[in-house]
N, C-alpha and C positions, 0 to 999 in steps of 0.2 A: 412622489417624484419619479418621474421616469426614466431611463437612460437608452442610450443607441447607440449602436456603434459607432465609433468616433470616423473622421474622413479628413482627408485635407484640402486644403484650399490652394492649386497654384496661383500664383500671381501673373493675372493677366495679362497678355503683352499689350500696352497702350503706348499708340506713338508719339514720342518724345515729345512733338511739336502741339501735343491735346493735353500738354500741362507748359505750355510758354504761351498763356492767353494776353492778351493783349486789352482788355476793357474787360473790368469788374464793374459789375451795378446789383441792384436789386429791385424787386418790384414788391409788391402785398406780399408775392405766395413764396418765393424762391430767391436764392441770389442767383445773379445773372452773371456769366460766364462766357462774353463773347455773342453777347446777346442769349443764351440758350440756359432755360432753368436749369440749375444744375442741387443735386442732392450732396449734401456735403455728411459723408461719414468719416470725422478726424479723432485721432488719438493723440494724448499731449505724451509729449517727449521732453525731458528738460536735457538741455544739449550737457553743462554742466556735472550731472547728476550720472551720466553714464563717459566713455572714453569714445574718441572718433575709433580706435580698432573695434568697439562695440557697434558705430555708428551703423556700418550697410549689414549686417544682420539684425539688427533692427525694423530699418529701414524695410525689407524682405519680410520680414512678421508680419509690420502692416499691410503690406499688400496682401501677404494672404490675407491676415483677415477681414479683407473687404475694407479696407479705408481705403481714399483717394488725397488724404489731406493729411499733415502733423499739426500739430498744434506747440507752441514754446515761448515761454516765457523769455524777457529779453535782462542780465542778473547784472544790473548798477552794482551792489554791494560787490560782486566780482570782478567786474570788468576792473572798475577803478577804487579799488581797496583804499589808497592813497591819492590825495586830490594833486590830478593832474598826471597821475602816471597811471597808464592806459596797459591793458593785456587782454586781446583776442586771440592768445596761442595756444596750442593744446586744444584739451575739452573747453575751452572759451572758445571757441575759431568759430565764430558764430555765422561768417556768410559760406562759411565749407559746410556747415549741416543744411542752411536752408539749397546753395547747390547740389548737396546728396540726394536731399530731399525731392528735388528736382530729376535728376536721372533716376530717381526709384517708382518715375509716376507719380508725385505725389503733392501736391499744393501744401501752401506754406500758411497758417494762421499764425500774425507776430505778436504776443505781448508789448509791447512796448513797456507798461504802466506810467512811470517805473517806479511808481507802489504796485507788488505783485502778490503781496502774500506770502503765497509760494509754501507756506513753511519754512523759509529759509532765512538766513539772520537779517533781521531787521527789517523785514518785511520787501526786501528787495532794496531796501535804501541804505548807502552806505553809512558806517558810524561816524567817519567823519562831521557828519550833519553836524550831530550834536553838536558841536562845540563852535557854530556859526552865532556870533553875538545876537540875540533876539529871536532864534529860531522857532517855529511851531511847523509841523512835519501837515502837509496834505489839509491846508487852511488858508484863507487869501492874506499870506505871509510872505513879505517881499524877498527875506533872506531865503527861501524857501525856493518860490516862484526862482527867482534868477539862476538857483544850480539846475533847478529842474529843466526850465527854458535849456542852459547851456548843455547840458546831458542830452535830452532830446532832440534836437538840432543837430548834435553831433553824431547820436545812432542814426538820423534820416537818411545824414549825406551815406552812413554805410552801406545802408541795406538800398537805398535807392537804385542801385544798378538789380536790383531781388524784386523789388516790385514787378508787376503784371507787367504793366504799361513799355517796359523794358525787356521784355521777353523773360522776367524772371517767375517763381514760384508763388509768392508774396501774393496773397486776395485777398485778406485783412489784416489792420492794425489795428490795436487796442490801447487807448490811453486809459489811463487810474485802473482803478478795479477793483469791483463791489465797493462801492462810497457808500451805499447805504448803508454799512455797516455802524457809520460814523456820523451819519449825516446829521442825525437830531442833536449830536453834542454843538457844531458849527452852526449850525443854521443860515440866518442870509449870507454871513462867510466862508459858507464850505458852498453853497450855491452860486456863487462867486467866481469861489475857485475851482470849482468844477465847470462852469461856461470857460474860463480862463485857458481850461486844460485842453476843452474841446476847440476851442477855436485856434490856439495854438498847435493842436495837431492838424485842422486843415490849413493852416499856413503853408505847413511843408510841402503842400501839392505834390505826394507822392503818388497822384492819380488810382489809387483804391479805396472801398469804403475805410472808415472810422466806424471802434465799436465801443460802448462802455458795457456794465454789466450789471446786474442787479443780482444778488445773494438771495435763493430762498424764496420766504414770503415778501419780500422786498419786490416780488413780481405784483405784488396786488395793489402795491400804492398808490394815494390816490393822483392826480394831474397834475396837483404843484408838491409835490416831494421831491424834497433839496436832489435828491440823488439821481437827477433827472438833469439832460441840458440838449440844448436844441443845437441839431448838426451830426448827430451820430447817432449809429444803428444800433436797441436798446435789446441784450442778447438777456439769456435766463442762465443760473447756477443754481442748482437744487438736484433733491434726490430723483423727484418724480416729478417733471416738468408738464404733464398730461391735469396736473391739478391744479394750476394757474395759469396753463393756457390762455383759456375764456377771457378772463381778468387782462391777463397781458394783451391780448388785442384788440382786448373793446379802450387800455389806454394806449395801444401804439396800432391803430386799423390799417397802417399804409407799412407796416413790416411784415417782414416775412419774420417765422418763428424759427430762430435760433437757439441751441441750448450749448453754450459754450462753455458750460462744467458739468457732467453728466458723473456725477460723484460714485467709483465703482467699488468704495471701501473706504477708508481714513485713515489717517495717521496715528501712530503711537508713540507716546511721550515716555523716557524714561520709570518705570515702574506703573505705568497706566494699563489699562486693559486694549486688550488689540481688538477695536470693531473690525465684523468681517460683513460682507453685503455679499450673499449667496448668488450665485450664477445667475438662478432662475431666475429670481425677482430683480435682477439687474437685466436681465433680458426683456423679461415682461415690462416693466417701466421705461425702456427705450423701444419697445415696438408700440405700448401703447402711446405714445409722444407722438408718434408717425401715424398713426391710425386715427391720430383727432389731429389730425393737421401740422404736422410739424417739418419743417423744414431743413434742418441739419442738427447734426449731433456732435459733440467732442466730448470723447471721452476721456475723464481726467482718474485717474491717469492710464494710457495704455502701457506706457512704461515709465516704475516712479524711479526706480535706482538706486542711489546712494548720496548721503549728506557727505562726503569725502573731508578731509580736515576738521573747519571749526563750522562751516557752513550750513547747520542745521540752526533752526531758531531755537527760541529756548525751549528748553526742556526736549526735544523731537531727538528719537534716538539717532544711532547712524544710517540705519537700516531706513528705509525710505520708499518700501515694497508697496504698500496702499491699497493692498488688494489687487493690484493690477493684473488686467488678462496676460502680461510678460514678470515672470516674477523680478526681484530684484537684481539676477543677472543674465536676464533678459531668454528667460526659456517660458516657451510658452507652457498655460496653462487649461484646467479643467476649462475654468472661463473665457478663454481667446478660445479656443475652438466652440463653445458656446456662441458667443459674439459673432464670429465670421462666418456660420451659417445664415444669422441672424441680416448679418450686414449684405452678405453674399443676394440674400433675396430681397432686401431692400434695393439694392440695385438692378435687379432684374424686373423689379416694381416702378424703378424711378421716374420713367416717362410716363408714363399713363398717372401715377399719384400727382406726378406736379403738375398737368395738363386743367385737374380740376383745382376750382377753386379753393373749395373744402370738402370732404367727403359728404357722403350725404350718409347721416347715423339714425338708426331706428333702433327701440329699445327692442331687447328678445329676452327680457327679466327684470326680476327687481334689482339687480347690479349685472347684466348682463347688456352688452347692445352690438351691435353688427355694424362699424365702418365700411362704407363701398365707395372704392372709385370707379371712375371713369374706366372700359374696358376691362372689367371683371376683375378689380384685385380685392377682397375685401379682407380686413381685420375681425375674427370674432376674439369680442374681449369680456372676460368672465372678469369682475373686479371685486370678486365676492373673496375676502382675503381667508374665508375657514371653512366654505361648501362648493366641492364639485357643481358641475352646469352641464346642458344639453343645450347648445344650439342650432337649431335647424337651419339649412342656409342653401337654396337652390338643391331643392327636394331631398339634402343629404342634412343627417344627423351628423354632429360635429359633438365630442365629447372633450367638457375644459377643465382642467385641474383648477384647485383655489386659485387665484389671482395667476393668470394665466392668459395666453393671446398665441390665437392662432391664423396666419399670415395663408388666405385660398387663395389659387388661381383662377382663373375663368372656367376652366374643367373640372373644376371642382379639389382637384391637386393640393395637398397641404406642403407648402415649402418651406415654412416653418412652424414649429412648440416651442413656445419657453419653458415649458415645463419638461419639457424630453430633454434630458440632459446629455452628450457624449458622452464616451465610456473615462470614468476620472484619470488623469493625468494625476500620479503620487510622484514625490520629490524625497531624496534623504542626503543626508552626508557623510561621505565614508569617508576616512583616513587614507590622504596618499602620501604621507611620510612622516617621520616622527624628526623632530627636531635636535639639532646639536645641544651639546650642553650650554646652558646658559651664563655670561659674563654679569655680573651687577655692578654697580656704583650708588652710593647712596648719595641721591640731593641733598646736601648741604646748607642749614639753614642761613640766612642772608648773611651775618655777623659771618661768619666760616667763608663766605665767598671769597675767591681772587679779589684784588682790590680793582682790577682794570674791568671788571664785572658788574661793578656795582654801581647803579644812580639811586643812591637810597632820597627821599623824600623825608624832611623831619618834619613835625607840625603839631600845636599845640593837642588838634580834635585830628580826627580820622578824618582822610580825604578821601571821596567818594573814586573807585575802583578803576571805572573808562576813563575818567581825565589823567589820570597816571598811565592806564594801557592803549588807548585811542582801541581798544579791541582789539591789539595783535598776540595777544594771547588770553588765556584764560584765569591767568593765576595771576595771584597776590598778595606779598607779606604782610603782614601789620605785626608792629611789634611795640611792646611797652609792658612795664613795671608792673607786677600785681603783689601788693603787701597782703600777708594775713598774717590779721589777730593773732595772738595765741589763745583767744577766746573763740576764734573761729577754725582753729586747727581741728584736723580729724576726722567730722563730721560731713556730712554733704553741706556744701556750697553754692549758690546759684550763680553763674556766668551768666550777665543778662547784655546780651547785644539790640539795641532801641531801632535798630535799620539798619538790616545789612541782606545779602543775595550774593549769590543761590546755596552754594553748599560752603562749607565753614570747618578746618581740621586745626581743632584747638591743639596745642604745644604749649606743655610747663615746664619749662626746663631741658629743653629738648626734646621730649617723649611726647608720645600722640595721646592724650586725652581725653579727646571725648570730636566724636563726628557727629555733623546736621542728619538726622535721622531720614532717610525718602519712607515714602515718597515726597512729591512736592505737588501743590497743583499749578495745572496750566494757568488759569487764569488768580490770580493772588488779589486782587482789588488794589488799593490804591496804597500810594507808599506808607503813611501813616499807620497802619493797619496791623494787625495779628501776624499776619503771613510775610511782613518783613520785621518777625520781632523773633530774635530766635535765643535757646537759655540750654544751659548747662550746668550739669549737675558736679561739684567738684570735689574731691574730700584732699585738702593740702596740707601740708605742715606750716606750720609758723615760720614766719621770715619773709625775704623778698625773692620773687621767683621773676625769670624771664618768662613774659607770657606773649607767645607765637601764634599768629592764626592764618592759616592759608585759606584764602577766600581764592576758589572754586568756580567760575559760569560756567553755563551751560546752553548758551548761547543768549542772543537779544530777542526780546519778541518781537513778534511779528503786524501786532497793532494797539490801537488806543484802550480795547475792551482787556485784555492783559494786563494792566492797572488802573481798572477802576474807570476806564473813560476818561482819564488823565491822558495830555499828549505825548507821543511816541517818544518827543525829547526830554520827558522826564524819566526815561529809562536810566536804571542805575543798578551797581554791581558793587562786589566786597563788601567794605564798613564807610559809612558815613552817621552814623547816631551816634549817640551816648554809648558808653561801656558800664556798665557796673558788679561790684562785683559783691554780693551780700547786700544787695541792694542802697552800695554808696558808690559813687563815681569815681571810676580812676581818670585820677588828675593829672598823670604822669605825661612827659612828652610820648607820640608813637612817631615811627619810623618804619618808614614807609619804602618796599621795594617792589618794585613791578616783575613779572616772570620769573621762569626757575632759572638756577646756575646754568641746569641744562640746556635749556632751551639759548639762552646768552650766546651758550660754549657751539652750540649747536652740533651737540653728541649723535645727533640722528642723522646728519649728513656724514660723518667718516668718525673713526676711532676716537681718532684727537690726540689731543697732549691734556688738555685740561681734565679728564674723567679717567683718571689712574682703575681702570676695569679688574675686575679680581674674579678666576674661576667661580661659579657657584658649583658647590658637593653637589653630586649627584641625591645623595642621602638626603640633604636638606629639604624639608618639607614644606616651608615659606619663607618667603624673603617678608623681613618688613617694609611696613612705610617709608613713602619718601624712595622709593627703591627704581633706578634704570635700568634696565637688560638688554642685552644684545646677546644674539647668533644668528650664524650665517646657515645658508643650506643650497644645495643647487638645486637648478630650473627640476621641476617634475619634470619622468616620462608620460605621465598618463595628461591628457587634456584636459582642459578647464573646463567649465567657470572652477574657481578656488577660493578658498577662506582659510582663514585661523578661527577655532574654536578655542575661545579666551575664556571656558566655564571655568577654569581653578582660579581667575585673576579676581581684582575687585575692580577700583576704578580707576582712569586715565586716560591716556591718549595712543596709540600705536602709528608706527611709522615702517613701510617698507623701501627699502634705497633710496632713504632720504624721502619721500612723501607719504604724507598724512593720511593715515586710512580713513581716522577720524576717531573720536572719542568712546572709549569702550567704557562699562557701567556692569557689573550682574546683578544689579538688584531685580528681586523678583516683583512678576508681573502682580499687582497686588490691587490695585485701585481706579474704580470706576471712572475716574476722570469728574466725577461731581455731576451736579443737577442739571448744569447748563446742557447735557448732551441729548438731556430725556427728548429732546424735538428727533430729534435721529432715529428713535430705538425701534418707531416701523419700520426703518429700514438694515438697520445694523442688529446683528447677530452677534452675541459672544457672552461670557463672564472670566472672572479672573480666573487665572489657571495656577496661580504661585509657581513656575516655572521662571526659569529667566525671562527679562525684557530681550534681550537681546545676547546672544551665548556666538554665531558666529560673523565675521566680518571678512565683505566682496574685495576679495585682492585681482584687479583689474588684470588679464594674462599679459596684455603690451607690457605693465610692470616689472615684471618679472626679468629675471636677466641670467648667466649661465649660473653665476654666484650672486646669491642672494642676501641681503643683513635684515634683520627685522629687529626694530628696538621698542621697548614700550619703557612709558612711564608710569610708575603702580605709584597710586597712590595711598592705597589702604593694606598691602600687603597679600599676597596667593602666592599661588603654587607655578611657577613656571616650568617645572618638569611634565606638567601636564596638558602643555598647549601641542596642539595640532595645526598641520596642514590637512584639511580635506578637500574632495573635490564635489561637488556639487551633478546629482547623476538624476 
């Protein structure tokens, strides 16, 4: 690997009126932009995921680095939490980013879905679904089809004044997204519902294309794969788009080649291993994409952000950084100045590459070959992933690193190496204040609650988790009688829960017990199964004990393959199986309360009357379980970006003046993620590190205020003398 001096990129002055196009089309080679090919270099931004005072420095990153476009998802589960009550304010203010987006130069790509993926709960769709009499989530399901219809219909009329055709930013929209992930479980009914979706997006005649997408190897399918529907522009998501090219246009000849997930790292799940996808080979796989013909790129993510609240799917930490060339509080990195040279000369290529059809390729190796366009621009691309190359190219010797591409000019001029890296861009976080001493209150088991508190739930069996919380919070009592034996006293015990998710803090008699061990995995297969069977080990005395369990989520997933290729509406949370205890069932009633006291009293918006707070000693080493805190501190002098470093905590939730940072966890990074990921590992870099998952958390600076409160809810018990404010430098 190489490095060079690092450079910057200003952002180009472009006038206003060369991003208020008025007619988008496309032809074979290019989207068309006011009639004129245009090279689409975008980076996804999830509006959500970062704050509007974040927004125009952002916005300013991508222009330098050479994008012309954002790309965003559009977040149903946010917008409308509760059916029927709407919120585009704040970081929802969804047509103030695509207008930003607009004064910063930059074209608008729209998710719509509104299945998105995303990583975020529930795949973009809100929880409410569930509990629509007959539902089946993204199937030709009419309870289905009608929210979807009325949701979509209703984002049209917003963004329609954003579209091109209206002097806005907006050049495509995107209905569903990656179906074929799904498609073989549906069959003629996801083929169905997927014409259904497309033709329902050209209804809205918002006069720009329509796009759907295909996942991966999902590029090579053959002509009639469900995941296919006639009417919209058929784009790629994968690591290396360059190796399904061929494939993708010998089945779509009259598109232009689009890559609308150009994957720059991945996500990581609480206690998972964190893939990382290196500069280089992130560079090389989007140049060579362009050197075999490729037409636009989005980069997912330029900036990933932050899961803020509960809004991560399951298991996905708070942190939401993805590798991105902006880290997660939006500073650039080694890799965005990698990239923006990169992009920088693709644009200075862009006429002349999109002029010719396809390039014209001759081999100069056994994994070696020379793309040339039209007007001298040629690609030499070495794709030999473990041996240097020599290629000769208009009487110059050209020398290529392993899997490497290098971008000539007609003079022979090298304007870009993937393998020439800038000089690295290092990040750390240093303490800018130590915090006041901390207040506590202990959460209060359900029985102990105020009585204007409680909607407890009685019922013979356990009732499954979201029908009690519709998912406005995370937690959940369950409570019931556990006899033992005197034949069974003393010894270990087996606590056997038959179905229950995701994490589990057993209470006998008040005292915390015994915890669901992490890690967990992402994908658990189907409910029935192992992975929603969870046991503990007990040693009790004889007699009858109060037996307490707080069931724990950690968000909803995000599709059907999460259990087992069972539908999204069979997602479930807490306890709904059998209990047994020594392997006989307890027959006892349970009773049932949703949320904490806390949470009720809403101790994280002001003091209260309800949460009688008590000094913590300085002395005090840990607070137990079950435990709230608060202290106040004021605004830093030093600048942001800012976090709390939560390494003495265990797990829960943190809140700064009254808003949710988002759910904090230290379990250490420990676990591969499992088999499924091995299709990745050409691309993704890393092993486990047994460090935290995640140790600090992005405190947005608009947040912040002269006097500050920060409350967290510990679940497991730590050290809160040892939390920080740092700043991010």
């Amino acid at each position: 690997m190489k490095t060079a001096p690092s450079s910057t990129h200003p952002a180009p002055r472009i006038p206003h009126s060369a991003f208020a196009p008025k007619n988008v089309s496309f032809d074979q080679r290019a989207l068309l932009i006011d009639g004129c090919r245009t090279l689409i270099l975008s980076g996804a931004m999830h509006y959500p995921r970062s704050t509007p005072a974040m927004w125009p420095a952002l916005m300013k990153q991508a222009r330098r680095g050479g994008l012309n476009t954002i790309e965003t998802y559009v977040f149903w589960n946010h917008h409308e939490r509760r059916r029927g009550v709407l919120d585009f304010s704040d970081r929802l203010d969804l047509p103030r980013f695509c207008r930003l987006a607009q004064e910063h130069g930059l074209h608008v790509i729209l998710r719509i879905g509104p299945y998105v993926c995303a990583e975020t709960n529930y795949g973009g769709l809100p929880a409410w679904l569930r509990e629509l009499p007959g539902v089946q989530m993204r199937t030709d399901n009419e309870p289905f089809k009608r929210e979807m219809e009325r949701w979509v219909r209703l984002v049209a009329e917003i963004i329609r004044p954003l579209c091109a055709p209206n002097g806005g930013p907006i050049i495509l929209a995107q209905i569903e997204n990656e179906y074929d992930n799904i498609a073989a479980t549906y069959g003629d009914e996801g083929r169905a519902y997927l014409q259904w979706a497309v033709d329902l997006a050209r209804s809205l005649n918002l006069g720009i294309p329509w796009v759907t997408c295909a996942a991966g190897r999902a590029a090579e399918a053959g002509p009639n794969d469900v995941a296919s529907a006639d009417g919209s522009l058929e784009t790629i998501n994968t690591f290396r788009a360059h190796e399904v090219l061929d494939a993708f246009s010998q089945k779509h000849p009259g598109l232009p080649a689009l890559w609308t997930e150009n994957w720059v790292g991945w996500y990581q799940t609480w206690g998972g291993l964190l893939p990382k996808r290196p500069a280089e080979e992130l560079a090389y796989s989007t140049a060579r994409f362009f050197a075999a013909g490729g037409a636009g790129v989005n980069y997912y993510l330029w900036h990933g952000g932050t899961n803020f609240g509960r809004e991560g799917m399951y298991l996905n930490i708070t942190s939401f950084e993805f590798g991105a060339p902006l880290d997660e509080y939006g500073l650039p990195t080694t890799k965005s100045a990698h990239l923006a040279k990169l992009n920088h000369a693709l644009l200075a290529c862009a006429d002349r590459m999109l002029a010719s059809e396809r390039p014209s390729i001759a081999s100069a190796g056994p994994a070696q070959v020379v793309c040339a366009y039209e007007g001298g621009v040629a690609f030499l691309c070495n794709d030999d992933e473990h041996a240097a190359a020599t290629i000769r190219h208009d009487g110059r010797d050209h020398a290529l690193a392993p899997r490497s591409v290098k971008i000539i000019a007609e003079n022979g001029r090298v304007l870009f190496d993937s393998a020439t890296l800038p000089r690295p861009v290092t990040r750390a976080f240093r303490t800018a204040a130590r915090l006041a001493p901390f207040r506590v209150w202990r959460e209060p088991l359900p029985e102990e609650w105020l009585a204007a508190l409680q909607t407890p739930r009685v019922s013979a069996k356990p009732v499954e988790q979201l029908s009690l919380t519709r998912d406005e919070t995370d937690y959940c009592w369950y409570e019931t009688t556990l006899a033992v034996a005197k034949s069974e006293a003393g010894a270990p015990r087996r606590l056997q829960l038959d179905g229950t998710a995701d994490i589990v803090h057993v209470f006998v008699d008040g005292k915390l017990a015994a915890s669901t061990p992490g890690p967990l995995r992402e994908r658990r297969g189907l409910l029935d199964g192992l992975a929603f069977k969870q046991s503990f080990e007990l040693a009790l005395p004889a007699g009858s004990h109060r037996l307490s369990l707080l069931c724990c989520a950690l968000g909803l997933i995000k599709g059907d393959w999460m259990l087992g290729y069972a539908n999204m509406a069979e997602e479930r949370k807490g306890l709904w199986g059998a209990a047994r205890w020594n392997g006989r069932p307890l027959r006892g009633a349970w009773r049932m309360q949703p949320g904490l006291a806390g949470e009720r009293a809403r101790v994280f918006d002001a003091p209260g009357c309800f949460a009688p707070w008590k000094p913590l000693k300085k002395t005090a080493a840990r607070v137990a379980p079950l435990a709230w805190l608060e202290t106040t501190f004021p605004r830093p002098s030093a600048r942001g970006p800012f976090a709390f470093d939560l390494g003495a905590m265990g797990k829960g939730m943190v809140w700064l003046n009254g808003r949710c940072l988002g759910r904090h966890w230290l379990i250490p990074e420990s676990d591969p993620m499992g088999p499924w990921m091995d299709w990745m590992k050409r691309s993704l870099v890393g092993a486990p590190s047994g460090v935290a998952t995640q140790r600090y958390y992005h405190i947005p600076s608009e947040w912040l205020r002269d006097q500050n409160r920060l409350v967290l809810f510990e679940e497991l018990g730590g050290e809160p003398a040892k939390i920080r404010l740092v700043r991010r430098v």
